[in-house]
N, CA, C and O of each residue as an XYZ file, in Angstrom:
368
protein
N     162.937    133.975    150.399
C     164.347    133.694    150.184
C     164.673    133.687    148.685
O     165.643    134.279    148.212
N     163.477    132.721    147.721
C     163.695    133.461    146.362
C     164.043    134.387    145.719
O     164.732    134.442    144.700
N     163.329    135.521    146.604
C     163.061    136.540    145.926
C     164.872    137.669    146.483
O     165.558    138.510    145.903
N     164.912    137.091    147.653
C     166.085    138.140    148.159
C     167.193    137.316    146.827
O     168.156    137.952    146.399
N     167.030    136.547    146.543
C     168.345    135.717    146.013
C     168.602    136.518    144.602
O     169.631    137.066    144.205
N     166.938    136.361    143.799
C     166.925    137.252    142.511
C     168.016    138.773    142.773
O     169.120    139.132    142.363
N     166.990    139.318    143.656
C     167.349    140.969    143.644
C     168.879    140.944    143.885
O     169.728    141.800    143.637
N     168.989    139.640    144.474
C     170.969    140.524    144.967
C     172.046    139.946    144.462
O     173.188    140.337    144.701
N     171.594    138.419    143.309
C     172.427    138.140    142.191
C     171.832    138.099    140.895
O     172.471    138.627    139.985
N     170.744    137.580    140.640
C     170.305    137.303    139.527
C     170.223    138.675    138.446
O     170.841    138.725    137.383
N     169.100    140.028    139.103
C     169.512    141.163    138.879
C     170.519    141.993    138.691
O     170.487    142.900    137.860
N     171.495    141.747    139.453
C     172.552    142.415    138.992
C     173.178    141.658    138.035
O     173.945    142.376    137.392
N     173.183    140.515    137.660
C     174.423    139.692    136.340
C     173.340    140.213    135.001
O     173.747    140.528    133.883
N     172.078    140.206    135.384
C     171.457    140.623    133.929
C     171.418    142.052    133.530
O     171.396    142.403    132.350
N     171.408    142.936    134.623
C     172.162    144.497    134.617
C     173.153    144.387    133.662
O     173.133    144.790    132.499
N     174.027    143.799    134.267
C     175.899    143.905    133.690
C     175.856    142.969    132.322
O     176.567    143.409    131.418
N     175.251    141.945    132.075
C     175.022    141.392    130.709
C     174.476    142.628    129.842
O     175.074    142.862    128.791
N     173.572    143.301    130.140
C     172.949    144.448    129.367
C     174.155    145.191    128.885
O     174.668    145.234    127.767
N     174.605    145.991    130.463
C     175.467    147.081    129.891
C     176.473    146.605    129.469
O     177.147    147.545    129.047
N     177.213    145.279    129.268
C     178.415    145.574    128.671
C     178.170    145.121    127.151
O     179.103    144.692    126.472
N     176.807    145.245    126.633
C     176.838    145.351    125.389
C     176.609    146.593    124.722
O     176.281    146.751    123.546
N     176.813    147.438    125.582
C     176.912    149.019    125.274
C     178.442    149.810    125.632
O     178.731    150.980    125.384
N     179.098    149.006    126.139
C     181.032    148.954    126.735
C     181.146    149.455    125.795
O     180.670    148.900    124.806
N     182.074    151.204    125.591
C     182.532    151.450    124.654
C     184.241    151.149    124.192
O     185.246    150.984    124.883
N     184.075    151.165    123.064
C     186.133    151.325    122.856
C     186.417    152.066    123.113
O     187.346    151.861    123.894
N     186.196    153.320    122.953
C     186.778    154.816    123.167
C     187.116    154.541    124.675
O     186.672    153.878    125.612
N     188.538    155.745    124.295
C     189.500    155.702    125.812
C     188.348    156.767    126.692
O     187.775    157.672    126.085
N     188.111    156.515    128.188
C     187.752    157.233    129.144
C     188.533    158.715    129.213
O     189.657    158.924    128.757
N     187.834    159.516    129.766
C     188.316    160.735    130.272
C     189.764    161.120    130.270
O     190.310    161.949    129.542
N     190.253    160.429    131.141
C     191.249    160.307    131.569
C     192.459    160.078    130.562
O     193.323    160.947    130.443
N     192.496    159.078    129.952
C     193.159    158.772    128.718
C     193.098    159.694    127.317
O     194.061    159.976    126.604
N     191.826    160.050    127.141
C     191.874    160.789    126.370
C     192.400    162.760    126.954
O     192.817    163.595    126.151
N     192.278    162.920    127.887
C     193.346    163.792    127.994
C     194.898    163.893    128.039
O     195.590    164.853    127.700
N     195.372    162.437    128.637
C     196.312    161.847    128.464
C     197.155    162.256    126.877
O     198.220    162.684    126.434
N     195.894    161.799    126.490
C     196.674    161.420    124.406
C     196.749    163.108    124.059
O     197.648    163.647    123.413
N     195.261    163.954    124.819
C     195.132    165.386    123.998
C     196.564    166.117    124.226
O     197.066    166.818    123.347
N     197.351    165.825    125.844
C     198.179    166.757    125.835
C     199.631    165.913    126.197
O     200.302    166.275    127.164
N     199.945    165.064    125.568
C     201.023    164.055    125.258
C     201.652    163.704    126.034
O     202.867    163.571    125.885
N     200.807    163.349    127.489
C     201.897    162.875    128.902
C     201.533    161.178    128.664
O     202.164    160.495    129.471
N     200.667    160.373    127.745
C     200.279    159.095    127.845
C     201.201    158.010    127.522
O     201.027    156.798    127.652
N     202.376    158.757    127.005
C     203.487    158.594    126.611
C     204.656    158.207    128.192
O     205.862    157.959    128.187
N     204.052    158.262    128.935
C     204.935    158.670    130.826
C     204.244    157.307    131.103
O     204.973    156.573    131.771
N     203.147    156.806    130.807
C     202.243    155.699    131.333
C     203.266    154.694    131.347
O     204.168    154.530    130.525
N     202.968    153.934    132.562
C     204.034    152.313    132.923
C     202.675    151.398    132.158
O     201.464    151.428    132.375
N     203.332    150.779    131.397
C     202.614    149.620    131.005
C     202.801    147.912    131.906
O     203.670    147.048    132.019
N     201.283    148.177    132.424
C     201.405    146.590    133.420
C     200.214    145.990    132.977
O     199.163    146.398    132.483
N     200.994    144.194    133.510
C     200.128    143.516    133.568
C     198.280    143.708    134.572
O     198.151    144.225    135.681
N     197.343    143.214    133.860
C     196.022    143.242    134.648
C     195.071    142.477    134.370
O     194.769    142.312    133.188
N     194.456    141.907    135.274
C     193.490    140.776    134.953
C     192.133    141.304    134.264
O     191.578    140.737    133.322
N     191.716    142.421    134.856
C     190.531    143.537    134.166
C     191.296    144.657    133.005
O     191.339    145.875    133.179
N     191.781    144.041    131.997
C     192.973    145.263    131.347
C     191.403    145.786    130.238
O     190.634    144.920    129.820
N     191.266    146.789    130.033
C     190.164    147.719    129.450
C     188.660    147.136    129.965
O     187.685    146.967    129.234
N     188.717    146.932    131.103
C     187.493    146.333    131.420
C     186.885    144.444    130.623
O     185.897    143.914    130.116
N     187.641    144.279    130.832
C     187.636    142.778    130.149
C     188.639    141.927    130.247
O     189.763    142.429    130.220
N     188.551    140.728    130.359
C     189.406    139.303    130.748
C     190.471    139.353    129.294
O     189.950    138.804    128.323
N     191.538    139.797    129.103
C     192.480    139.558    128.160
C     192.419    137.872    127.005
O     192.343    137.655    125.796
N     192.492    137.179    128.036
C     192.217    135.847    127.616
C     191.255    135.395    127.006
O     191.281    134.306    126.433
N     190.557    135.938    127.030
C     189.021    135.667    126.263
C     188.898    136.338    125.191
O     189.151    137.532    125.345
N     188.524    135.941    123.866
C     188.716    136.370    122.492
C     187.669    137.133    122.682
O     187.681    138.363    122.634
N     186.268    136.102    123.012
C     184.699    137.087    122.654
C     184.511    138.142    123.523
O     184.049    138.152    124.664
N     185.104    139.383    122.542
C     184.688    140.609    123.255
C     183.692    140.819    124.461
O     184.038    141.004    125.628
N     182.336    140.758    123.963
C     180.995    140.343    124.727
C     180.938    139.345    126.171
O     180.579    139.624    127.315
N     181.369    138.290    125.671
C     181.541    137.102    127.154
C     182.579    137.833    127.932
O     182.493    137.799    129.160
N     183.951    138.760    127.130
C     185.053    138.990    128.166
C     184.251    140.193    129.124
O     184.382    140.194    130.348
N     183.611    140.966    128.574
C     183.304    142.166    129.248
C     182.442    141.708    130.230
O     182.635    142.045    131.398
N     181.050    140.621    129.771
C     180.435    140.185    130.730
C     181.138    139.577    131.710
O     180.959    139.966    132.864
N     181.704    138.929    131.546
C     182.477    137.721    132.762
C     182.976    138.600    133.531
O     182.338    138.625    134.584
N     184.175    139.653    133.505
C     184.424    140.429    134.084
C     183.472    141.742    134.772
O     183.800    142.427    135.741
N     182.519    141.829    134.158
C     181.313    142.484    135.020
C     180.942    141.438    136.091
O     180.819    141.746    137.277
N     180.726    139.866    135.499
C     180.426    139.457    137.117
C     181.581    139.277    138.154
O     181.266    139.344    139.342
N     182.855    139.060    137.832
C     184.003    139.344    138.480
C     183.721    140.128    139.015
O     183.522    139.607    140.112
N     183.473    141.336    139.141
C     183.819    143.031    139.896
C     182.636    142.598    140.473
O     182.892    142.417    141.663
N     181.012    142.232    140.163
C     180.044    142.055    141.417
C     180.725    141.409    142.328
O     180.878    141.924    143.436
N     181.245    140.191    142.034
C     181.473    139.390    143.394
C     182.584    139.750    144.087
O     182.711    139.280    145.217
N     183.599    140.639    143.566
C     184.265    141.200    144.306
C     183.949    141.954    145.202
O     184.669    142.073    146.193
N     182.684    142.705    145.044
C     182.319    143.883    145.201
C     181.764    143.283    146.591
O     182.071    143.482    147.766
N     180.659    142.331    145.845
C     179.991    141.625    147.237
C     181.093    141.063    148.338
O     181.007    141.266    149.549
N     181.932    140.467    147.814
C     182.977    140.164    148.915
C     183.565    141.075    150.111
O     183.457    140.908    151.326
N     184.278    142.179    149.322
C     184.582    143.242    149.785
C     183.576    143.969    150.641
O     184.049    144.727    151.488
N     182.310    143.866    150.562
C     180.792    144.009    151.222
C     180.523    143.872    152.550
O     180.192    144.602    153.484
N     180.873    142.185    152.270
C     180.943    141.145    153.580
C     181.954    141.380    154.547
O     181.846    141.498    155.768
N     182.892    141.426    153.862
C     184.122    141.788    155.003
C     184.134    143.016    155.582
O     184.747    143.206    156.632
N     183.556    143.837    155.045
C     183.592    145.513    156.264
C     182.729    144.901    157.063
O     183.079    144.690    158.224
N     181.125    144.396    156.510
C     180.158    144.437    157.798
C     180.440    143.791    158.616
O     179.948    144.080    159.707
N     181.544    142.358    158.531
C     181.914    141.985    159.472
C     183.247    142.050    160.811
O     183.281    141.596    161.955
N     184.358    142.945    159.875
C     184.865    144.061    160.713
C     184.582    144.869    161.270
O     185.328    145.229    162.181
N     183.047    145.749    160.948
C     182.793    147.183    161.416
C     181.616    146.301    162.783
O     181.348    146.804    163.874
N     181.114    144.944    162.279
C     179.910    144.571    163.418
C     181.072    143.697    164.197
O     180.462    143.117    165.095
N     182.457    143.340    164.264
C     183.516    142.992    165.477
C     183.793    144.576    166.327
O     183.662    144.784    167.533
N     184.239    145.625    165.177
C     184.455    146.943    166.290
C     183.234    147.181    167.121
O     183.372    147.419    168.321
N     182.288    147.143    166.683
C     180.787    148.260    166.914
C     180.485    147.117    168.593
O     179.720    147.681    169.375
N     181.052    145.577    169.138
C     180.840    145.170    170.140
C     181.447    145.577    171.220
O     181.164    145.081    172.311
């Protein structure tokens, strides 16, 4: 039971501690084609709790990106739980 506990939280928060000290600034794909051919300018500007991959509210770059990396796991895991337990109510 230890060991399932490591692999399916502990591992992943020290994953996402890693990589988001490699989180770049540079705009994604997407944005940067945006800017290359001047439609980024059309973009609706909204509120978001993950706004560039990080908690707004939080000054320390580093903690915001992490915190919000474990945000999106447990979302993720949430979102997880709830199919298998919709798809194992249909599948009876």
């Amino acid at each position: 039971m230890k060991n399932r506990f490591f692999l399916s939280w502990i591992l992943p928060i020290i994953t996402m501690f890693l990589a988001s000290l490699f989180a770049s600034s540079h705009p994604d794909t997407l944005e940067a084609v945006a800017e290359k051919y001047g439609f980024d300018s059309f973009a609706k500007n909204i509120t978001s709790v993950f706004t560039d991959y990080s908690f707004p509210f939080i000054s320390n770059e580093i903690l915001s990106s992490f915190l919000s990396g474990i945000a999106g796991i447990v979302l993720l895991y949430i979102l997880y739980k709830l199919l298998i337990l919709v798809s194992n109510r249909f599948a009876k």
